[in-house]
N, C-alpha and C positions, 0 to 999 in steps of 0.2 A: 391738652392735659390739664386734668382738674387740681390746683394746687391746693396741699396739704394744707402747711401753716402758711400763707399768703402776707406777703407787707401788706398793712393798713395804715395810713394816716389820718389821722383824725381829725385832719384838717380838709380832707378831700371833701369838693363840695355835696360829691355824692353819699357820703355819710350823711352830714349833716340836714343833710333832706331828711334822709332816712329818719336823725334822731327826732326831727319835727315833726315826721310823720305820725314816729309814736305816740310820742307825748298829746298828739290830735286827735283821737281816736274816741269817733261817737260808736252809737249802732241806733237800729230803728226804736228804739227802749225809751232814748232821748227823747225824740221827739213828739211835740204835741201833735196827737192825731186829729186832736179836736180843735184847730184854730179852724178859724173861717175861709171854706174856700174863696166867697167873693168873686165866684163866676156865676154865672147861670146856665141852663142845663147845653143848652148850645156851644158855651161857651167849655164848657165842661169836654164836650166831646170836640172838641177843635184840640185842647189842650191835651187829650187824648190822643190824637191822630198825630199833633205835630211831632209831639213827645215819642213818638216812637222811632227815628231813627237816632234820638240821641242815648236813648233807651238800649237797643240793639247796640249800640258805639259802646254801652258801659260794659254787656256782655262781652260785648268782640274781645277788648281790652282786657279783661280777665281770662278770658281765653288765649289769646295772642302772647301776653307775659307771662303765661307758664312753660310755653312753647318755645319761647323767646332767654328766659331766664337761666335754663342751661349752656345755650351758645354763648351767654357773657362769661357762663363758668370757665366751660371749656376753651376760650379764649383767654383768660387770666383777667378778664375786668372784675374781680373780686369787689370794690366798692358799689359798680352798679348793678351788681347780682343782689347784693345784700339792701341797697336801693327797692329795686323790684316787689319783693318779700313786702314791701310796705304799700308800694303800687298794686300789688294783686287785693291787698286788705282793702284797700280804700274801693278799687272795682268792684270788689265783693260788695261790698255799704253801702255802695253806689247803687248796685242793682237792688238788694234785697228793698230798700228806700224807697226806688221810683215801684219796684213792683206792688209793695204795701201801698205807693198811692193811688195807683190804678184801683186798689177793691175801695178806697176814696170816692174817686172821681167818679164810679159806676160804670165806665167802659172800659173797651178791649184795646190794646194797641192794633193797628194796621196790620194787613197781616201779610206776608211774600206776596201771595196770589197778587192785591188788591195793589202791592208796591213793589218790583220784581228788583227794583234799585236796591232794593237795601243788602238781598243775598250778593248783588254784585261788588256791592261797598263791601263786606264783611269776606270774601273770598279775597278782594282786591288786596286787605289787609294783613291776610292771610301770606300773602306769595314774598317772597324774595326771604334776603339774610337780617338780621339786628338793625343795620341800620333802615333798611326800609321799611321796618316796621316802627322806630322811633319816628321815623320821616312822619311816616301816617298818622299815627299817635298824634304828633305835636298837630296836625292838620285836625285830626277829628277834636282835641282839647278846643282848638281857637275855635270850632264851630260852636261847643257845647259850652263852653265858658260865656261868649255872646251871649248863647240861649238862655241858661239862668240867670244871666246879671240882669238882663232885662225885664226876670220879675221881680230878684231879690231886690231890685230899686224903687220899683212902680208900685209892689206892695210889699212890703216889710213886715206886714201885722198877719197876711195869710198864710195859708197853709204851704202852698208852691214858693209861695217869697222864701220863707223862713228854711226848709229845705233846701232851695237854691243858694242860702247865704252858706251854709253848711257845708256843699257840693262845691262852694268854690274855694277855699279856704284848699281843699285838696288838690284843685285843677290847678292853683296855681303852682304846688309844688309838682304836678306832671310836666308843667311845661318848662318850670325852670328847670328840669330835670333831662328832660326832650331837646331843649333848645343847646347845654351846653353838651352835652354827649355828642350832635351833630358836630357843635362848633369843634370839638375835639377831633371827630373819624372825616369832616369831610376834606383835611387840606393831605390825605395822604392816600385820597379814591381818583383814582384817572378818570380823564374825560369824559368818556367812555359813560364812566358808572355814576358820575352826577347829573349826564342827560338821562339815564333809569330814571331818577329822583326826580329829574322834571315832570316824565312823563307820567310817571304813577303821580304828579303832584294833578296835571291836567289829568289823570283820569277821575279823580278823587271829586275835580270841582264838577267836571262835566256828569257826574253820578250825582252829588248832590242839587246838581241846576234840575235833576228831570224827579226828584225828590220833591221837592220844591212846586214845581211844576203840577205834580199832583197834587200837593197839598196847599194849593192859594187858596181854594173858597174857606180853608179850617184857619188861614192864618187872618182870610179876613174878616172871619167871622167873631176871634178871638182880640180881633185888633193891631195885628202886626203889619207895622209895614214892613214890606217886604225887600222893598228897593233900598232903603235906606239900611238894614238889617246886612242885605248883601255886598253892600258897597263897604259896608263899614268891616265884613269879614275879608273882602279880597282884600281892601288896607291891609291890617292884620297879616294876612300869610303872606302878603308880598315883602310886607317890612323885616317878618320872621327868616324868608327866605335871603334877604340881604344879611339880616347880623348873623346867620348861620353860612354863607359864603357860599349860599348856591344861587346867585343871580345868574338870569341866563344870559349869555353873549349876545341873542340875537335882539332882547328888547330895545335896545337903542332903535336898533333898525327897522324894526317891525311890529311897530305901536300897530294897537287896533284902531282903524278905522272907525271916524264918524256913524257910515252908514251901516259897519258892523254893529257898533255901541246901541244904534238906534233899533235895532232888531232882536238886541236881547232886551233891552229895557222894557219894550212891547211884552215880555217873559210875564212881569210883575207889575203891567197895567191893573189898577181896579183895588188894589188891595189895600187893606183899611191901616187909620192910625190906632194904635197899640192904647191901651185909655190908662190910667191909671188909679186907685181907688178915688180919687176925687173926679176921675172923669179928664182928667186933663191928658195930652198926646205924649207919645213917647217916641215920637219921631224926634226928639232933641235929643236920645239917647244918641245918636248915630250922625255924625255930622251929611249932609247933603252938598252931594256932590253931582256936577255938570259933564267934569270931563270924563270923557271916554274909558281915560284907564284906569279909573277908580271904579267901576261898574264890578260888579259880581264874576262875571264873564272875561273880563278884560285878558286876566291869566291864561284861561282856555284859547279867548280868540287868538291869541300872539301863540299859542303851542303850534308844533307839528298835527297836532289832532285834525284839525279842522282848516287850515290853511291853505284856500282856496276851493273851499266846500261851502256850502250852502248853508246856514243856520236857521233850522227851520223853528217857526215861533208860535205855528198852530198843531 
Protein backbone atom coordinates (compact mmCIF):
# COMPACT_ATOMS: atom_id res chain seq x y z
CA UNK A 1 0.00 0.00 0.00
CA UNK A 2 1.34 3.33 -1.26
CA UNK A 3 1.45 5.82 1.53
CA UNK A 4 -0.15 8.99 1.43
CA UNK A 5 1.61 11.48 3.89
CA UNK A 6 4.70 8.98 4.68
CA UNK A 7 7.05 9.78 7.97
CA UNK A 8 10.39 11.36 6.55
CA UNK A 9 13.29 12.01 8.55
CA UNK A 10 15.68 14.18 7.42
CA UNK A 11 18.06 12.54 8.82
CA UNK A 12 17.77 9.32 7.03
CA UNK A 13 20.70 8.62 5.10
CA UNK A 14 18.78 7.99 2.10
CA UNK A 15 17.70 11.48 1.86
CA UNK A 16 20.59 12.86 2.20
CA UNK A 17 22.05 11.08 -0.80
CA UNK A 18 19.23 12.29 -2.50
CA UNK A 19 19.90 16.04 -1.41
CA UNK A 20 23.60 15.54 -2.75
CA UNK A 21 22.46 14.13 -5.63
CA UNK A 22 20.58 17.31 -6.45
CA UNK A 23 22.62 19.79 -5.75
CA UNK A 24 25.38 17.59 -8.36
CA UNK A 25 23.58 17.72 -11.30
CA UNK A 26 25.73 18.31 -14.64
CA UNK A 27 24.20 17.36 -18.36
CA UNK A 28 26.23 16.75 -21.60
CA UNK A 29 26.10 20.94 -21.99
CA UNK A 30 28.94 20.83 -19.25
CA UNK A 31 31.15 19.26 -20.76
CA UNK A 32 34.11 20.04 -22.97
CA UNK A 33 33.60 18.02 -26.15
CA UNK A 34 36.63 19.34 -27.41
CA UNK A 35 39.40 18.36 -24.87
CA UNK A 36 41.89 15.88 -26.19
CA UNK A 37 41.16 12.38 -26.63
CA UNK A 38 44.93 11.29 -26.36
CA UNK A 39 44.34 8.00 -27.95
CA UNK A 40 45.10 6.84 -31.22
CA UNK A 41 42.87 5.42 -33.71
CA UNK A 42 43.35 1.83 -32.30
CA UNK A 43 43.30 2.90 -29.19
CA UNK A 44 40.09 4.73 -29.92
CA UNK A 45 38.32 1.54 -30.94
CA UNK A 46 39.60 -0.62 -27.98
CA UNK A 47 37.99 2.17 -25.77
CA UNK A 48 35.00 1.67 -27.83
CA UNK A 49 34.64 -1.94 -27.43
CA UNK A 50 35.46 -2.20 -23.78
CA UNK A 51 33.15 0.75 -22.94
CA UNK A 52 30.36 -1.17 -24.07
CA UNK A 53 29.23 -3.34 -21.32
CA UNK A 54 29.59 -0.48 -18.84
CA UNK A 55 27.65 1.40 -21.34
CA UNK A 56 24.78 -1.14 -21.41
CA UNK A 57 25.11 -1.42 -17.22
CA UNK A 58 24.23 2.70 -17.36
CA UNK A 59 21.09 1.78 -19.56
CA UNK A 60 20.10 -1.47 -17.58
CA UNK A 61 20.21 0.87 -14.57
CA UNK A 62 17.84 3.31 -15.71
CA UNK A 63 15.78 0.79 -16.81
CA UNK A 64 15.98 -1.66 -13.75
CA UNK A 65 14.98 1.72 -11.20
CA UNK A 66 12.11 2.46 -12.78
CA UNK A 67 10.92 -0.88 -12.57
CA UNK A 68 12.29 -1.29 -9.24
CA UNK A 69 11.11 2.18 -7.75
CA UNK A 70 7.51 1.39 -7.37
CA UNK A 71 8.12 -1.96 -5.32
CA UNK A 72 10.05 0.46 -2.74
CA UNK A 73 6.72 2.59 -2.91
CA UNK A 74 4.56 -0.02 -2.43
CA UNK A 75 6.63 -1.43 0.33
CA UNK A 76 6.60 1.75 2.49
CA UNK A 77 10.50 2.59 1.94
CA UNK A 78 9.41 6.04 1.18
CA UNK A 79 13.19 7.61 1.65
CA UNK A 80 14.66 5.21 -1.00
CA UNK A 81 11.94 5.72 -3.51
CA UNK A 82 12.56 9.28 -3.40
CA UNK A 83 16.55 8.26 -3.36
CA UNK A 84 15.85 6.58 -6.67
CA UNK A 85 14.08 9.71 -8.53
CA UNK A 86 17.94 11.04 -8.29
CA UNK A 87 19.35 7.59 -9.33
CA UNK A 88 17.23 7.32 -12.56
CA UNK A 89 18.55 11.29 -13.24
CA UNK A 90 22.13 10.38 -12.96
CA UNK A 91 21.54 7.01 -15.25
CA UNK A 92 19.86 9.16 -17.53
CA UNK A 93 23.53 11.53 -17.72
CA UNK A 94 25.13 8.78 -17.60
CA UNK A 95 24.03 7.29 -20.77
CA UNK A 96 23.13 10.32 -22.81
CA UNK A 97 27.27 11.27 -21.92
CA UNK A 98 28.95 8.02 -22.95
CA UNK A 99 26.50 8.03 -26.01
CA UNK A 100 27.64 11.73 -27.13
CA UNK A 101 31.23 10.06 -26.76
CA UNK A 102 30.90 7.38 -28.91
CA UNK A 103 29.97 10.13 -32.06
CA UNK A 104 33.66 11.34 -30.28
CA UNK A 105 35.44 8.46 -30.61
CA UNK A 106 34.15 7.54 -34.14
CA UNK A 107 32.88 4.05 -33.46
CA UNK A 108 30.10 1.80 -32.54
CA UNK A 109 29.79 -0.04 -29.27
CA UNK A 110 29.84 -3.99 -29.55
CA UNK A 111 27.01 -5.21 -30.40
CA UNK A 112 24.80 -8.59 -28.81
CA UNK A 113 25.53 -10.70 -32.00
CA UNK A 114 29.38 -10.13 -31.55
CA UNK A 115 28.95 -10.20 -27.41
CA UNK A 116 25.87 -12.54 -26.43
CA UNK A 117 27.10 -11.78 -22.56
CA UNK A 118 26.05 -8.67 -22.26
CA UNK A 119 22.02 -9.60 -23.07
CA UNK A 120 22.63 -12.22 -20.43
CA UNK A 121 24.04 -9.66 -17.79
CA UNK A 122 21.09 -7.28 -18.43
CA UNK A 123 18.22 -9.94 -18.34
CA UNK A 124 20.29 -11.51 -15.15
CA UNK A 125 19.68 -7.84 -13.76
CA UNK A 126 16.46 -7.82 -14.64
CA UNK A 127 15.06 -11.18 -12.54
CA UNK A 128 14.28 -11.43 -8.84
CA UNK A 129 12.56 -8.56 -6.21
CA UNK A 130 14.37 -4.92 -4.87
CA UNK A 131 16.87 -6.29 -3.27
CA UNK A 132 18.44 -8.46 -6.02
CA UNK A 133 18.39 -5.81 -8.02
CA UNK A 134 20.34 -3.48 -5.53
CA UNK A 135 22.53 -6.65 -4.97
CA UNK A 136 23.37 -6.34 -8.82
CA UNK A 137 23.66 -2.61 -8.95
CA UNK A 138 26.19 -2.42 -6.14
CA UNK A 139 28.11 -5.27 -8.31
CA UNK A 140 27.85 -3.62 -11.64
CA UNK A 141 28.92 0.08 -9.71
CA UNK A 142 32.31 -1.66 -8.30
CA UNK A 143 32.83 -2.85 -11.90
CA UNK A 144 32.27 0.67 -13.53
CA UNK A 145 33.70 2.68 -10.74
CA UNK A 146 37.16 0.68 -11.32
CA UNK A 147 36.52 1.44 -15.02
CA UNK A 148 36.60 5.15 -14.88
CA UNK A 149 38.92 5.74 -12.05
CA UNK A 150 41.49 4.36 -14.09
CA UNK A 151 41.27 7.08 -16.73
CA UNK A 152 40.12 9.74 -14.47
CA UNK A 153 43.72 9.14 -12.87
CA UNK A 154 46.07 8.20 -15.83
CA UNK A 155 44.60 11.20 -17.76
CA UNK A 156 42.94 14.10 -15.97
CA UNK A 157 43.46 16.68 -18.92
CA UNK A 158 41.43 14.26 -21.57
CA UNK A 159 38.39 13.90 -22.71
CA UNK A 160 37.41 10.15 -21.15
CA UNK A 161 39.44 11.25 -17.83
CA UNK A 162 37.43 14.42 -17.36
CA UNK A 163 34.15 12.51 -17.97
CA UNK A 164 35.02 9.70 -15.91
CA UNK A 165 35.87 12.30 -12.95
CA UNK A 166 32.28 13.34 -13.49
CA UNK A 167 30.62 9.76 -13.65
CA UNK A 168 32.30 9.08 -10.44
CA UNK A 169 31.29 11.79 -8.07
CA UNK A 170 27.72 9.83 -8.93
CA UNK A 171 28.85 6.22 -8.52
CA UNK A 172 29.80 6.94 -5.38
CA UNK A 173 26.60 8.07 -4.02
CA UNK A 174 25.03 4.61 -5.91
CA UNK A 175 27.02 2.69 -3.96
CA UNK A 176 26.87 4.17 -0.64
CA UNK A 177 23.38 4.01 -1.50
CA UNK A 178 23.41 0.03 -2.56
CA UNK A 179 25.69 -0.80 0.16
CA UNK A 180 23.62 0.49 3.10
CA UNK A 181 20.05 -0.58 1.92
CA UNK A 182 21.50 -4.32 1.73
CA UNK A 183 23.13 -3.70 5.02
CA UNK A 184 19.49 -2.82 6.17
CA UNK A 185 17.22 -5.82 4.25
CA UNK A 186 19.80 -8.50 4.62
CA UNK A 187 19.75 -9.63 8.50
CA UNK A 188 15.91 -10.23 8.26
CA UNK A 189 16.23 -12.70 4.58
CA UNK A 190 16.55 -16.36 5.45
CA UNK A 191 18.93 -18.73 4.44
CA UNK A 192 17.50 -19.69 1.85
CA UNK A 193 17.37 -16.24 0.02
CA UNK A 194 20.99 -14.99 0.84
CA UNK A 195 22.40 -18.06 -1.09
CA UNK A 196 19.97 -16.36 -4.22
CA UNK A 197 22.33 -13.44 -3.68
CA UNK A 198 25.35 -15.55 -3.75
CA UNK A 199 24.41 -17.05 -6.61
CA UNK A 200 23.23 -14.41 -8.81
CA UNK A 201 26.63 -12.64 -7.31
CA UNK A 202 28.56 -16.01 -9.19
CA UNK A 203 26.44 -15.59 -12.11
CA UNK A 204 27.32 -11.84 -12.54
CA UNK A 205 31.21 -12.70 -12.15
CA UNK A 206 31.09 -15.67 -14.42
CA UNK A 207 29.24 -13.39 -17.17
CA UNK A 208 31.66 -10.65 -16.86
CA UNK A 209 34.84 -13.30 -16.95
CA UNK A 210 33.64 -14.45 -20.64
CA UNK A 211 32.97 -10.46 -21.32
CA UNK A 212 36.31 -10.02 -20.64
CA UNK A 213 37.32 -12.80 -22.45
CA UNK A 214 36.17 -11.35 -25.59
CA UNK A 215 37.51 -8.37 -25.08
CA UNK A 216 41.50 -8.87 -24.10
CA UNK A 217 43.02 -7.99 -27.53
CA UNK A 218 40.80 -4.22 -27.14
CA UNK A 219 42.01 -4.01 -23.41
CA UNK A 220 45.49 -4.80 -24.59
CA UNK A 221 45.58 -2.96 -27.17
CA UNK A 222 44.24 0.11 -25.14
CA UNK A 223 46.76 -0.86 -22.43
CA UNK A 224 44.83 -2.36 -19.52
CA UNK A 225 46.11 -4.87 -17.59
CA UNK A 226 43.80 -7.12 -17.09
CA UNK A 227 44.87 -9.39 -14.31
CA UNK A 228 45.65 -6.86 -11.96
CA UNK A 229 42.14 -4.72 -13.03
CA UNK A 230 40.42 -8.10 -11.98
CA UNK A 231 42.11 -8.93 -8.95
CA UNK A 232 41.59 -5.57 -7.72
CA UNK A 233 37.64 -5.81 -8.58
CA UNK A 234 37.14 -9.37 -6.87
CA UNK A 235 38.84 -7.36 -3.70
CA UNK A 236 36.30 -4.90 -3.90
CA UNK A 237 32.97 -7.16 -4.16
CA UNK A 238 34.24 -9.56 -1.70
CA UNK A 239 35.01 -6.95 0.97
CA UNK A 240 31.53 -5.33 -0.08
CA UNK A 241 29.99 -8.65 0.35
CA UNK A 242 31.42 -8.84 3.99
CA UNK A 243 30.47 -5.12 5.34
CA UNK A 244 26.87 -5.97 3.72
CA UNK A 245 26.62 -9.49 5.82
CA UNK A 246 26.48 -11.75 2.98
CA UNK A 247 29.71 -13.84 3.47
CA UNK A 248 29.31 -17.23 2.36
CA UNK A 249 29.53 -20.20 5.06
CA UNK A 250 31.32 -22.34 2.82
CA UNK A 251 34.63 -20.04 2.01
CA UNK A 252 36.49 -21.00 5.06
CA UNK A 253 36.28 -24.32 3.69
CA UNK A 254 36.49 -24.25 0.24
CA UNK A 255 39.16 -21.73 -0.94
CA UNK A 256 40.04 -22.10 -4.58
CA UNK A 257 42.59 -24.09 -5.31
CA UNK A 258 46.14 -23.35 -6.64
CA UNK A 259 45.64 -25.36 -9.80
CA UNK A 260 42.26 -23.67 -10.04
CA UNK A 261 43.75 -19.96 -9.70
CA UNK A 262 46.44 -21.09 -12.23
CA UNK A 263 43.75 -21.77 -15.07
CA UNK A 264 41.93 -18.82 -14.83
CA UNK A 265 44.97 -16.46 -14.66
CA UNK A 266 46.07 -18.39 -18.04
CA UNK A 267 42.18 -16.19 -18.88
CA UNK A 268 44.33 -12.74 -18.88
CA UNK A 269 47.71 -14.11 -20.17
CA UNK A 270 49.29 -11.38 -22.74
CA UNK A 271 47.54 -8.45 -21.82
CA UNK A 272 49.15 -5.13 -21.77
CA UNK A 273 50.03 -2.31 -19.15
CA UNK A 274 47.47 0.59 -19.10
CA UNK A 275 50.07 3.67 -20.16
CA UNK A 276 49.29 6.92 -18.87
CA UNK A 277 49.64 10.37 -20.67
CA UNK A 278 53.29 10.31 -19.89
CA UNK A 279 53.68 6.87 -20.93
CA UNK A 280 54.19 5.52 -17.53
CA UNK A 281 52.03 2.02 -16.39
CA UNK A 282 49.00 1.84 -14.60
CA UNK A 283 49.43 -1.34 -13.15
CA UNK A 284 50.18 0.52 -9.73
CA UNK A 285 46.51 1.50 -9.95
CA UNK A 286 45.60 -2.15 -8.79
CA UNK A 287 47.76 -3.65 -6.20
CA UNK A 288 49.34 -7.27 -7.49
CA UNK A 289 48.54 -10.01 -6.00
CA UNK A 290 49.81 -13.89 -5.84
CA UNK A 291 47.40 -15.62 -3.85
CA UNK A 292 44.72 -17.48 -5.34
CA UNK A 293 41.78 -15.77 -3.69
CA UNK A 294 42.50 -12.55 -4.67
CA UNK A 295 42.26 -13.52 -8.44
CA UNK A 296 39.10 -12.24 -10.46
CA UNK A 297 37.66 -15.74 -10.46
CA UNK A 298 38.32 -16.67 -7.00
CA UNK A 299 34.39 -15.80 -5.96
CA UNK A 300 33.12 -18.01 -8.99
CA UNK A 301 35.72 -20.80 -8.25
CA UNK A 302 34.46 -21.34 -4.45
CA UNK A 303 30.51 -20.96 -5.77
CA UNK A 304 28.31 -23.90 -6.45
CA UNK A 305 28.56 -22.93 -10.22
CA UNK A 306 31.42 -24.77 -11.01
CA UNK A 307 32.48 -27.00 -8.32
CA UNK A 308 33.99 -29.88 -9.40
CA UNK A 309 33.71 -28.88 -13.28
CA UNK A 310 36.22 -28.14 -15.49
CA UNK A 311 37.28 -24.40 -16.05
CA UNK A 312 37.81 -24.33 -19.40
CA UNK A 313 40.58 -21.40 -20.61
CA UNK A 314 40.52 -21.73 -24.35
Amino acid sequence: MIKIYPDLDPEDLFLRLFHKGVKAQWTVEDVDWQAPLQFSDRQALGLARLLTPVYLGEQSAMIGASVTLPQMATAGETSSQIYLASFLMDEARHFEALTTLYGRLGYSPVTIREMPEMLRYHNRLRRGDRVDWVWGILISDIFAKNFYQMFAKTQPEALFGRLSSRILVDESRHQAFAENYLKRAIPSLAPERLDVLRTMRDELLQIMDGMYFRLRDDANAIGIDGADFLEHLSDEIAQKARRIGLDDPDDDNDAASPARGARVRRLVTGVGRALNQTGDSMRALAPSKSDCNTCFMALLCRSRLVRGRTVVTS
